[in-house]
C-alpha positions, 0 to 999 in steps of 0.5 A: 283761739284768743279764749283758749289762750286767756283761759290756759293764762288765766289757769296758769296765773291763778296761784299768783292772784290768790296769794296776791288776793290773800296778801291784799285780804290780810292788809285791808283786815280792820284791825284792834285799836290799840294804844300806842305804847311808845313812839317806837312801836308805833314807827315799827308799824307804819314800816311793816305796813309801807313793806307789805305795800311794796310787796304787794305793788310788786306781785302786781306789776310781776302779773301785769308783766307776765300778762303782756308778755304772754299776749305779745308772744302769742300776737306773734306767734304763727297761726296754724290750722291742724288736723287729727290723723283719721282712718279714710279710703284713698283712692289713686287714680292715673289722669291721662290726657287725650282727644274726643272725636266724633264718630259720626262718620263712616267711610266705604273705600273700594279696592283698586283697580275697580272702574265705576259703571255708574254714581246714584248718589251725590253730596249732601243726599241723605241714604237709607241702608241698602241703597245704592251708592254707586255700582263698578264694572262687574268683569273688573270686579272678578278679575280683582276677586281672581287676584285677590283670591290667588294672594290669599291662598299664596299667604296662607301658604306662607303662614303654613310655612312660618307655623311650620316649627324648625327643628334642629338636625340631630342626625350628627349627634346621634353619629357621635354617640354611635361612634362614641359608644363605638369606641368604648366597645372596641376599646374594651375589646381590645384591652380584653385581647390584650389581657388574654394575649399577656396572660399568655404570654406571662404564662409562657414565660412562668413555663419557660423559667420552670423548664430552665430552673429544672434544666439547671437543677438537672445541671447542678445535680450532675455536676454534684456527681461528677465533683463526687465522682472526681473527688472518687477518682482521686481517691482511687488514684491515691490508693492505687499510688499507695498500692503502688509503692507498696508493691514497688517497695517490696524485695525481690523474691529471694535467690534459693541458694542465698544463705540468708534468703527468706521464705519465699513462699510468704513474700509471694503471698504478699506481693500477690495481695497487693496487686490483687488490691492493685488490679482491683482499684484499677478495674474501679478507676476504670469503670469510674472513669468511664463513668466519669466521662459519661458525667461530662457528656451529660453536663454538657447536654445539661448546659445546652438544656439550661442554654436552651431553655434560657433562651426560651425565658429570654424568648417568653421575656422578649414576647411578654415585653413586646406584649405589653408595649403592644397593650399599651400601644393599644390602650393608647390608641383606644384612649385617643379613640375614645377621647377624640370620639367623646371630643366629637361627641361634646362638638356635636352637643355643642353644635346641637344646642347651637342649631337648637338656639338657632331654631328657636330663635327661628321659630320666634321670628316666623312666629312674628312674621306669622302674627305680622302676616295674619295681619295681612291675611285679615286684611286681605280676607276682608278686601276678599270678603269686600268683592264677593259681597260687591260680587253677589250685589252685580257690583252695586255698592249699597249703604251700610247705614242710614246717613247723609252723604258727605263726600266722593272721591276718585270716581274719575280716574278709576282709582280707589274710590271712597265715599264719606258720609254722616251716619245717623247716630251719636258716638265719639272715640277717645284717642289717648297716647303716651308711654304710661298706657302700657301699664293698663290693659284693654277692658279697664274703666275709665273716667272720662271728663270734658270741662267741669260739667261733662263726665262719662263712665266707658272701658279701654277698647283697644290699646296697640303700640306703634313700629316706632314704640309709642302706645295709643289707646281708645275707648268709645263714648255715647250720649250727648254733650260731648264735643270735638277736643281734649279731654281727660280720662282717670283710671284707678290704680288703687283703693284701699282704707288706711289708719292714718291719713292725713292732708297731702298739703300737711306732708312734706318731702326733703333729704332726710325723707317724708315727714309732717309738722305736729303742734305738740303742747308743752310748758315754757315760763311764758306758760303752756305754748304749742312747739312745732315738732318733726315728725318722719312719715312713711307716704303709703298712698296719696289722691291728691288730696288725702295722703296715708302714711305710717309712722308714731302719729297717733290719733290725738297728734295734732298735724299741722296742715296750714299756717299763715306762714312757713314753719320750721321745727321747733318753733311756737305757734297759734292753733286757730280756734277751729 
C-alpha cells in the first residue's frame, strides 16, 4: 500500500522535479567566458544568478513540503480493507435449536384392568424377539377386549354421526315461494275480474248516457213541436180575433123598407165568408188544440223518460265509482298480499341463509370433533388390536425386539403394567419447538449438527401443534456419535445466484435505509486520495456471511468491508495493499 501511495506521489510530483531538474541544468551549464565589459555588467550577473538560486531553493523546499504533507496525511488516514461486488450463490438457512435423545428404548404399556398370571423376565435380562415377558389373566383379557370392542363400535357410531352433513331445512322458504307466487296469481286474477267488472260497468254507463241523450233529444224534439204548434195556436187565435172583428164590425142586414138600404143580398154573401173563415179557423184551433194537448202529454212521458234514464246513468255512475273503489280496494289488498308474501319470502331467505351458516358452521365443528374422534378411534383400535394379539398369544406378552430389560412396573397392583427395555440398535429423535416451525413442512432436509465435529443429513418427520398453540417438530437420526443434548438443526429457505454480493459485515442499516461504504478515488491538492462515499443498497438476501443487493454498485466499485476504525462518509482513507 505505501508503494502505491509513493508511486501516485511521485506520478503527481513529476512535472515539479522536471522543471526544477531543468532549472538546475540551465544554472550549472559552463558558460563562455567572457570579459567583463564594465563593473555594472558584472553586478547584473551575479544578481541574476543569486535570483535564480532563490528560486530554485524554493522549488525545493515547495517539494519537500508537499512530499511530507502527503505522507503525514496518508499516516493518518484510516486504513481499510475492500472488496469488489462479485457474482455468487447465497444460500439462507433457518437454524434452529433442539435436543437429541436416544432411542434406544421401547416401552410395552398394557391396558388396564389386566391382572398379571405370571413375570419371566426380570431387570437387566437381555430378551430376543418373541420371548416371553409376562403373561396376564385370559378371562380378564376378554372381558377388557369385550369393552374395549363395544367402545369402538359406540365411537364409530359416533363419527358416523359428526360425517353426517347438517343441512338447512328449506321446507319454509319453499312455503314462501308458493305463498308468494300464490299471491301474484290471486293478484293477477282478481286485477283481471276487477278489469272485466269495470268494463261493464263503463259500458253500462256509456249505455245509460246513450238512452238518456236520446230520451232528451226525444224531449227537445217535441217540445220544439209543442213551441211550434203554440206559436200556430196563437196565429190561429190572432186571425180568428181578426175574423171576429170583421164580422162583429160588419152592419146589420138592412131593413127592406128603408129607403137607403142596400143590396142585402151582397151584404149577406160577405157576412157568410167570414164566418166560413171563422168556422173554418175554429175547426184548425180545435184539432190544434187537441193536438196540442197531445204534445204536452207526450213531454211529459218524455221528461219522465229523460228522468229515468238520468237515474239510470246516476245508477251506472254510482255502480262504476263503487267499481273502481272496489278495484282499488282489491289492488290494495293484493298489493299487501303480495307485499307481505314477498316480506315473508325475504324472512325465510333470510332465516334460510342463516340455518345454511348454522350448518356449516355445524359441519366444521363435527368435522373437528371428527378428526379429534379419529384420534381417539386410532387410538382405541390400537388398544383393541393390542388385546386380540395379547388374546391370540393366551395372554403371553412377547418381546417385540431383541433387548435388554430395563425396567417393570405395576405388576403388583394389577394396574397398568409397562416394561422398559434397551433395544438392540442405534437411533436418536431430534426434538425441535418454537413458533418458526409452522413455516416448514413434514419431508424437509435438515441439517443436523452436534458440536464442531458431528454433522447429520435427516427430514422433518412429524410436526404437530399443541392445545395450547405451540408447534413441536421431530425427525430421526442414525449412525454413531451423536449423544443426549442440544444440538442445531438448519434448513434452507432459499438459494439462488445474484450479480452483485458483497460481505454482510461491509452492509449497514440506519433510518435512511441499507447502504454500503465505497473507496472512490478522487484528486485533492495533497493528490489522488480515496474519499469514503455512501452508497444506498437494496439487501435481497443474506447467509450470514455474504449479502446480495441491488443498486449503481458496479463491479470496479471498491466496497469498504473492514477498516481499523469506524468510517464515516466523506472522509480520506488508506486502501491496505491487499
Amino acid at each position: 500500500m505505501n508503494k502505491n501511495i509513493r508511486e501516485r506521489a511521485a506520478l503527481s510530483a513529476a512535472p515539479e522535479r522536471r522543471e526544477r531538474d531543468g532549472l538546475l541544468r540551465r544554472l550549472r551549464r559552463p558558460r563562455r567566458l567572457r570579459t567583463p565589459s564594465a563593473p555594472d555588467e558584472r553586478e547584473e550577473q551575479c544578481g541574476q544568478r543569486r535570483a535564480a538560486g532563490r528560486i530554485a531553493a524554493f522549488f525545493v523546499l515547495m517539494l519537500a513540503l508537499t512530499l511530507f504533507a502527503r505522507g503525514m496525511a496518508a499516516a493518518a488516514a484510516t486504513e481499510v480493507e475492500v472488496t469488489a461486488p462479485q457474482r455468487a450463490q447465497v444460500t439462507e438457512e433457518t437454524v434452529f435449536s433442539g435436543t437429541l435423545e436416544s432411542q434406544t428404548t421401547e416401552t410395552l404399556t398394557l391396558p388396564e384392568g389386566l391382572t398379571v398370571r405370571s413375570v419371566y423376565v426380570s431387570a437387566g435380562q437381555a430378551v430376543e424377539e418373541g420371548e416371553a415377558l409376562l403373561a396376564v389373566d385370559t378371562d380378564a383379557l376378554s372381558s377388557a377386549l369385550t369393552r374395549a370392542q363395544g367402545e369402538l363400535d359406540r365411537l364409530n357410531l359416533q363419527l358416523a354421526g359428526y360425517q353426517e352433513p347438517e343441512e338447512a331445512d328449506d321446507s319454509a322458504l319453499t312455503s314462501a315461494e308458493t305463498g308468494l307466487a300464490r299471491a301474484r296469481e290471486d293478484a293477477q286474477s282478481a286485477a283481471a275480474d276487477q278489469s272485466r267488472a269495470l268494463s261493464r260497468a263503463e259500458e253500462a254507463l256509456a249505455d245509460a248516457r246513450t238512452q238518456r241523450d236520446q230520451a232528451q233529444a226525444d224531449l227537445a224534439a217535441l217540445e220544439a213541436s209543442r213551441d211550434a204548434l203554440r206559436q200556430t195556436l196563437e196565429d190561429q187565435y190572432a186571425a180568428r180575433d181578426e175574423l171576429q172583428s170583421q164580422l162583429d164590425a160588419a152592419p146589420e142586414p138592412p131593413d127592406s123598407e128603408a129607403p137607403d138600404a142596400q143590396d142585402p143580398e151582397r151584404g149577406a154573401a160577405d157576412n157568410s165568408g167570414v164566418r166560413e173563415q171563422l168556422d173554418a179557423l175554429n175547426a184548425q184551433i180545435t184539432e190544434d188544440e187537441a193536438a196540442l194537448e197531445t204534445l204536452e202529454g207526450q213531454i211529459e212521458a218524455a221528461r219522465d223518460a229523460v228522468r229515468s234514464a238520468q237515474d239510470t246513468v246516476d245508477a251506472a255512475a254510482d255502480s262504476l265509482e263503487d267499481a273502481q273503489s272496489a278495484a282499488q280496494d282489491t289492488r290494495r289488498s293484493n298489493q299487501r298480499s303480495v307485499e307481505d308474501a314477498e316480506d315473508a319470502l325475504t324472512q325465510a331467505q333470510e332465516d334460510y341463509a342463516g340455518a345454511q351458516a348454522d350448518a356449516e358452521t355445524q359441519n366444521l365443528q363435527n368435522q373437528t370433533e371428527a378428526e379429534l374422534l379419529a384420534v381417539t378411534i386410532a387410538e382405541q383400535e390400537a388398544l383393541v388390536r393390542q388385546l386380540e394379539e395379547l388374546q391370540a398369544a393366551d395372554g403371553v406378552l412377547a418381546a417385540p425386539v431383541d433387548g435388554t430389560v430395563r425396567a417393570l412396573e405395576g405388576t403388583e397392583d394389577g394396574g397398568a403394567v409397562s416394561v422398559t427395555f434397551t433395544v438392540r440398535s442405534d437411533g436418536y429423535l431430534l426434538t425441535l419447538t418454537g413458533d418458526e416451525l409452522q413455516e416448514l413442512t413434514v419431508g424437509d432436509a435438515l441439517t443436523v449438527s452436534q458440536g464442531e465435529e458431528q454433522t447429520g443429513q435427516t427430514a422433518l418427520a412429524t410436526l404437530t401443534q399443541s392445545e395450547e398453540g405451540e408447534w413441536t417438530a421431530t425427525a430421526r437420526l442414525t449412525g454413531g456419535g451423536w449423544t443426549d443434548g442440544s444440538a442445531e438443526a438448519r434448513i434452507v429457505s432459499s438459494s439462488e445466484t445474484y450479480d452483485l454480493t458483497v460481505p454482510a459485515a461491509a452492509c449497514h442499516t440506519d433510518n435512511g435505509g441499507s447502504f454500503v461504504y465505497v473507496a472512490e478515488l478522487r484528486e485533492s491538492v495533497l493528490g489522488m486520495r480515496y474519499v469514503v462515499r455512501r452508497e444506498p443498497v437494496n439487501l435481497l438476501a443474506s447467509d450470514g456471511a455474504t449479502a446480495a443487493v441491488d443498486g449503481i454498485l458496479s463491479g470496479e466499485s471498491l466496497v469498504i468491508c473492514g477498516a481499523t476504525r469506524s468510517v464515516q462518509e466523506g472522509e480520506t482513507v488508506r486502501v491496505a495493499s491487499s
